[in-house]
C-alpha positions in Angstrom: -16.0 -2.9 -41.4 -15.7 -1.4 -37.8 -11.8 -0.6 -37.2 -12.2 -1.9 -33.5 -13.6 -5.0 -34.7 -11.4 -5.4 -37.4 -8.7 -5.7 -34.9 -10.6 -8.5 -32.7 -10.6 -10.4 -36.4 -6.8 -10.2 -36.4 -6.2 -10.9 -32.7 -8.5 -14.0 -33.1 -6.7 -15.7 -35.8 -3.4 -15.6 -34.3 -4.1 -16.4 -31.0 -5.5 -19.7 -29.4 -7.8 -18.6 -26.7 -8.3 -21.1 -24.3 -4.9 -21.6 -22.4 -1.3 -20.0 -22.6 -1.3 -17.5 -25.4 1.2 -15.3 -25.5 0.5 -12.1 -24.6 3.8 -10.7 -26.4 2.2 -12.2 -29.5 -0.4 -10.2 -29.8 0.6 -7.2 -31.2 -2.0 -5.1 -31.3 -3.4 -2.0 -29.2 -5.8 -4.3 -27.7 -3.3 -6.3 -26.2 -1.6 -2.5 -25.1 -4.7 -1.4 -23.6 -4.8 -4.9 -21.2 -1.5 -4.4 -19.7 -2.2 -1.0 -19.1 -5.5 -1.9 -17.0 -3.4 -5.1 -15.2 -0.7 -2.2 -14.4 -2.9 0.1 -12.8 -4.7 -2.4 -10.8 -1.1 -3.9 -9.5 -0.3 -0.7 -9.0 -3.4 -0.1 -6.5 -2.5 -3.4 -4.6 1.4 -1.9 -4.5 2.3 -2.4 -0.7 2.0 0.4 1.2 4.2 1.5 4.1 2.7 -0.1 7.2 4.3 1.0 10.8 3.3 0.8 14.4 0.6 2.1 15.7 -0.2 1.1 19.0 1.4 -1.6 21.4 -0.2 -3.9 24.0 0.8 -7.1 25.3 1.8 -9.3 22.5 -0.6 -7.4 20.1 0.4 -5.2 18.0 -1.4 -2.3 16.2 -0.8 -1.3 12.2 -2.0 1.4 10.8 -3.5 -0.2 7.4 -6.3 -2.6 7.4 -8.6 -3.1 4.4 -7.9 0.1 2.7 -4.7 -0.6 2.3 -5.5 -4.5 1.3 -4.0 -6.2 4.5 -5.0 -9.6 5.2 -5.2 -12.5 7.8 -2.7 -13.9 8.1 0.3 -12.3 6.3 3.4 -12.1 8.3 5.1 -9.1 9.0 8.8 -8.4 10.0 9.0 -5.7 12.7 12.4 -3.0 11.5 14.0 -0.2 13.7 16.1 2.0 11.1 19.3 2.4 12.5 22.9 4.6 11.6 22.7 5.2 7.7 24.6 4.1 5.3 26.4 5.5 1.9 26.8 4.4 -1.7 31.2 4.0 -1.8 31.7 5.8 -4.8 29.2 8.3 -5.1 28.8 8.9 -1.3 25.1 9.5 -1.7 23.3 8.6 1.5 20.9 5.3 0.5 19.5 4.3 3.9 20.1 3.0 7.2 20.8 -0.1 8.3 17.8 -2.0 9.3 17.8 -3.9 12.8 15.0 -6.8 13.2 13.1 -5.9 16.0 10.2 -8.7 15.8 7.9 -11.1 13.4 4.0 -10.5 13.8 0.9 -12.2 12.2 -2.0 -10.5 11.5 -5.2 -11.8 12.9 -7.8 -9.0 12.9 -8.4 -7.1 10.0 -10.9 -3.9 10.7 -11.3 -1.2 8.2 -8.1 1.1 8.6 -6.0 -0.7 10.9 -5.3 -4.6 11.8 -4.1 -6.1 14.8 -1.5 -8.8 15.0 -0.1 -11.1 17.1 3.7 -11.4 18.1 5.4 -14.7 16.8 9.2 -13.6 17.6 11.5 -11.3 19.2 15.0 -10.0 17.3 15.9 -9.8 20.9 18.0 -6.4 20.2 15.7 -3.5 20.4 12.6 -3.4 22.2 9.0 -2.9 20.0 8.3 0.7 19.5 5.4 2.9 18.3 6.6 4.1 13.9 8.6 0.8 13.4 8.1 0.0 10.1 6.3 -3.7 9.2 7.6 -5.1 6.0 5.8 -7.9 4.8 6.6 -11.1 3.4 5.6 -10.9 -0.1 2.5 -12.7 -1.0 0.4 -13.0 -3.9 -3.1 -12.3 -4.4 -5.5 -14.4 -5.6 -8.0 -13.5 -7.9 -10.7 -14.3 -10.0 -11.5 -13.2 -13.3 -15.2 -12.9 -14.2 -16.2 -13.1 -18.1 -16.2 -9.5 -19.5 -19.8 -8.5 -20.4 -20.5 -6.4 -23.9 -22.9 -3.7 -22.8 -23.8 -2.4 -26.1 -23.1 -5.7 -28.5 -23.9 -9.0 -29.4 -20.0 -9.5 -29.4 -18.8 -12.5 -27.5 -15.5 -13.2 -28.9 -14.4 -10.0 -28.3 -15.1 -9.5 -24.7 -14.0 -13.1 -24.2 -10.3 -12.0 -25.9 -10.4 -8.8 -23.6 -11.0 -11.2 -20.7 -8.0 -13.6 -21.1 -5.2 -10.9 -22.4 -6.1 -9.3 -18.6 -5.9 -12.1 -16.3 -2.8 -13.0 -18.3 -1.1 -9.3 -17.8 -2.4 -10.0 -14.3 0.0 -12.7 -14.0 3.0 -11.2 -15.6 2.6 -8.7 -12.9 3.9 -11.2 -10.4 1.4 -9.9 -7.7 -1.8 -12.2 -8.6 -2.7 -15.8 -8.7 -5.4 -15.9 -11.3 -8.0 -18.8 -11.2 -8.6 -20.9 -14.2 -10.8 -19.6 -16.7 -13.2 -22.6 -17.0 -13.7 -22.7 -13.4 -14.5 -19.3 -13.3 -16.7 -19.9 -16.3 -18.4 -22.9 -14.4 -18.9 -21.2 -10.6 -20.5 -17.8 -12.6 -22.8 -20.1 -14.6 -23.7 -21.6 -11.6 -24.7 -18.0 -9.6 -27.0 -17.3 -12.5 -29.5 -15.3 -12.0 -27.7 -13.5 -9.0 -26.6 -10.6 -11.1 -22.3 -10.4 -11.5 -20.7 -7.6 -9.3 -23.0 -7.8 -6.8 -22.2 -8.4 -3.3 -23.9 -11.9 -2.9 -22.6 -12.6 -6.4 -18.7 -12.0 -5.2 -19.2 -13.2 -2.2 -20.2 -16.2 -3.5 -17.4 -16.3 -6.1 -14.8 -16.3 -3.1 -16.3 -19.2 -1.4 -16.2 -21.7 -4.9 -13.0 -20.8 -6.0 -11.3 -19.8 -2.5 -10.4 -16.5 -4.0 -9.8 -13.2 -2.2 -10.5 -10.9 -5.1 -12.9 -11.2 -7.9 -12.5 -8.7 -10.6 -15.2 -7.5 -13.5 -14.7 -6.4 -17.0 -17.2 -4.4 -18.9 -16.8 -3.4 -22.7 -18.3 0.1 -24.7 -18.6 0.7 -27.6 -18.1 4.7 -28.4 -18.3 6.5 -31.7 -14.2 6.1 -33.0 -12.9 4.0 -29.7 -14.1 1.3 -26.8 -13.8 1.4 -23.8 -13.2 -1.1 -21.4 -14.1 -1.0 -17.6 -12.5 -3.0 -15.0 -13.6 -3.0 -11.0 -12.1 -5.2 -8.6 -14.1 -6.7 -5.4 -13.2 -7.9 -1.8 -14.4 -11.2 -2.0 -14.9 -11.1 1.8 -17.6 -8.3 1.8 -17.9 -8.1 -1.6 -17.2 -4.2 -1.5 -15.3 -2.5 -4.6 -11.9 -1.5 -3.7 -10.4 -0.9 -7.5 -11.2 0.7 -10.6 -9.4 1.5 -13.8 -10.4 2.3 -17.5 -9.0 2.4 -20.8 -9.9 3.6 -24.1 -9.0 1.4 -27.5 -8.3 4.4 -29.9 -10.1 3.3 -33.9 -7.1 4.1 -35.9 -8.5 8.0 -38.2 -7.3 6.2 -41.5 -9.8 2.8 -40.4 -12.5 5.1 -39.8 -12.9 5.9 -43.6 -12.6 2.7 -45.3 
């Protein structure tokens, strides 16, 4: 029996697919191999240091836009670092103290930079060119798309893959994942327009007011899988994240 597909077996017996498994309870390197790819796609959406680029008027200029996954909307508070600061019993330096300068919306979002619109003044320091914006922490939504089986007939499999990632997703605390049957239900619906496309995740975005869409693809490869994950703006529908594992067949499997 095929050591990879062995371990599906397993994983399917203990685990009630369709809502709330535990992800904990799956102990398997399947289960491994989906936190890893939900780790390095948080990690790409980490929030990046955004500062001032540009003032004018009651607009203000940051120097991250869609590259570094800004969006409408967010709110940002302005900070001017001030006189640092020390741990007390170490006396290692651990900052400075952080003066509120401003609160700013974002309303424009081009390509490397977005523009935003002044909502309130600290009232202590005037706004400067290299403050720092520190945003209110928001999560992202997200849609995950049924994983597709390039090379097999498999559906269980990619179906398992599928759920342990939009549940490590969650336990990342930076997504809001859509439900799986209504993700199930809007792709159905965009049949034949092809998954991954840009019509397709644009369309995604629209039925299930989502601002990411992400796609799974499975391999199978003499002695391990692979799995493929790509995430897409659901507003253009351009790629903006990638990551790939490998499930390792165990050498002892392999000869049974």
């Amino acid at each position: 029996m095929n050591p990879l597909k062995k371990i599906i077996c397993l994983l399917a017996l203990a685990i009630i697919i369709p809502s709330g498994f535990s992800v904990e309870a799956a102990d398997s390197r399947l289960a491994v191999n989906a936190r890893t790819l939900a780790d390095n796609i948080a990690q790409q959406f980490g929030a990046p240091e955004v500062r001032i680029a540009a003032i004018r008027g009651s607009q203000v200029y940051l120097n991250a836009g869609r590259n570094k996954f800004i969006r409408e909307g967010t709110v940002y508070q302005i900070v001017a670092d001030d006189v640092p600061f020390n741990d007390p019993v170490s006396r290692r330096r651990l900052g400075n103290i952080e003066i509120k300068v401003a609160e700013v919306q974002v309303e424009t979002v081009r390509a490397d930079y977005s523009i935003a619109r002044v909502l309130d003044y600290g009232g202590e320091i005037d706004l400067a060119v290299g403050q720092r914006a520190v945003p209110h922490q928001e999560k992202f939504s997200i849609a995950v798309i049924p994983f597709e089986y390039l090379n097999s007939l498999d559906q269980t499999t990619s179906k398992i893959v599928q759920e342990l990632t939009a549940a490590e997703l969650i336990r990342t605390g930076l997504f809001v994942v859509a439900a799986t049957s209504k993700t199930i239900e809007a792709a159905e619906m965009l049949q034949p327009d092809s998954p991954g496309t840009v019509q397709f995740s644009r369309n995604i975005g629209r039925m299930l007011g989502v601002d990411y869409v992400l796609y799974g693809f499975l391999i199978d490869h003499p002695g391990y899988m692979e799995i493929q994950c790509r995430v897409h703006n659901t507003v253009d529908g351009v790629g903006i994240a990638t990551t790939t594992v490998k499930v390792e067949a165990d050498f002892a499997d392999q000869h049974q």
